[in-house]
C-alpha positions in Angstrom: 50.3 -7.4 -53.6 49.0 -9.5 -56.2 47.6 -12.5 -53.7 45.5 -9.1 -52.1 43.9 -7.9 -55.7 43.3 -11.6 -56.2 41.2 -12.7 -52.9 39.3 -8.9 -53.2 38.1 -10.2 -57.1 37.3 -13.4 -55.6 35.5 -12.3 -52.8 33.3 -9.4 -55.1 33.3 -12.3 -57.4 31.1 -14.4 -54.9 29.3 -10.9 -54.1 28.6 -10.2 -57.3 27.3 -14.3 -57.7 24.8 -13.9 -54.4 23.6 -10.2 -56.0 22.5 -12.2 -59.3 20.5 -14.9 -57.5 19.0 -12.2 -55.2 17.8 -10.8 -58.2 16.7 -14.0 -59.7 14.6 -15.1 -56.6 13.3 -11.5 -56.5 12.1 -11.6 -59.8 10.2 -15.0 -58.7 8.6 -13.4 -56.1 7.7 -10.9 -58.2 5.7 -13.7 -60.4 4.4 -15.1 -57.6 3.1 -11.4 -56.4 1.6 -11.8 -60.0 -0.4 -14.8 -59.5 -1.6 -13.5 -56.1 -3.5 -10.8 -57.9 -4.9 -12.8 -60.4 -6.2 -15.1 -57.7 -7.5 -12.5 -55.4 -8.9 -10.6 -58.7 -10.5 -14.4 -59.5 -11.8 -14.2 -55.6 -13.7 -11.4 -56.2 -15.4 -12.5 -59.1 -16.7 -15.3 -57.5 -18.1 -13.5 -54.6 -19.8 -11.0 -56.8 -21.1 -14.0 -59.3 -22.3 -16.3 -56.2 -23.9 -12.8 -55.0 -25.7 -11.8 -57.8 -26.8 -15.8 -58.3 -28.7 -15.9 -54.9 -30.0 -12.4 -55.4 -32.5 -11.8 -52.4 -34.8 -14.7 -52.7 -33.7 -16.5 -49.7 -35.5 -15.4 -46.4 -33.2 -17.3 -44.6 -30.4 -14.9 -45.3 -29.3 -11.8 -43.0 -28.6 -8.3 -44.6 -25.3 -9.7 -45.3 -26.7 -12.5 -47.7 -25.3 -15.1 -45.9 -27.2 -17.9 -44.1 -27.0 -18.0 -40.4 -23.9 -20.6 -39.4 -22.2 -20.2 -42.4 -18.8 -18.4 -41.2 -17.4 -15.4 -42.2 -19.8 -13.1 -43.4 -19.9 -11.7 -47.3 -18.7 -7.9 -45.5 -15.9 -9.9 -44.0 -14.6 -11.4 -46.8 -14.4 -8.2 -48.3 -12.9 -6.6 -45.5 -10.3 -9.3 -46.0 -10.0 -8.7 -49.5 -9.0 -5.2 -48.6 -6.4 -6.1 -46.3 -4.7 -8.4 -49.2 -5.0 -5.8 -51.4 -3.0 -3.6 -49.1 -0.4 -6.1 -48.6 0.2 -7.1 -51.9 0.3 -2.9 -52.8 2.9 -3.0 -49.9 4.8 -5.8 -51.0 5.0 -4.6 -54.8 6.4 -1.2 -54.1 8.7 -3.3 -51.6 9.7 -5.6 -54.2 10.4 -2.6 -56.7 13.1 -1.2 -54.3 14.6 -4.2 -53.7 14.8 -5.7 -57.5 16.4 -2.0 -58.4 19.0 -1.7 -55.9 19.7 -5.6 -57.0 20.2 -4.5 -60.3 22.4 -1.7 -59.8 24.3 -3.9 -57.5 24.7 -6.6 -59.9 25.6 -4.6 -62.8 29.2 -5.4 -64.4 31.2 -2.8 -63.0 32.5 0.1 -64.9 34.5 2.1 -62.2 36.4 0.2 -59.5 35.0 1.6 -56.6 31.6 1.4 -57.4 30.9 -1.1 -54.9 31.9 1.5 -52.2 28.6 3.7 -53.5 25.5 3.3 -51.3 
């Protein structure tokens, strides 16, 4: 009886020891989720600086204010900037869920079946 109650704490043990690094890695990409924002935020300033810089002078420029040949178009870019946005608004509420039910999960437990609970 006792070898059973002693390989079920070791195996929540290791549970318990994956459900603390989830969290930890979670909380990284949490960070890095961070920095995306600050870089796409940084993104946008520099399009609306570089846009307000060459202003309309250039007759070489289409509607768009980007020369012929250069690529993606100033509207694309922001289309683009959109779509990150709506990613990163995905991946945060994502995130969310997953960092809470880690932390209920890795919580020290205070009734012995709480693992059973969804």
């Amino acid at each position: 009886m006792e070898g059973c109650l002693m390989e079920d704490k070791m195996a929540w043990s290791r549970v318990h020891g994956e459900l603390v690094e989830n969290h930890r890695l979670s909380q990284e990409m949490n960070a890095t989720l961070a920095r995306t924002r600050a870089c796409s935020a940084d993104l946008l300033v520099c399009i609306a600086a570089d846009s307000s810089y060459r202003g309309e002078e250039d007759q070489t420029k289409g509607d768009n204010g980007v020369k012929a040949g250069e690529g993606l178009t100033r509207s694309a870019v922001a289309e683009l900037l959109k779509k990150l946005d709506s990613h990163e608004e995905e991946l945060a509420g994502t995130l969310q869920t997953v960092l809470q039910s880690l932390r209920r999960l890795s919580a020290p437990e205070k009734v012995s079946d709480s693992w059973e609970r969804p």
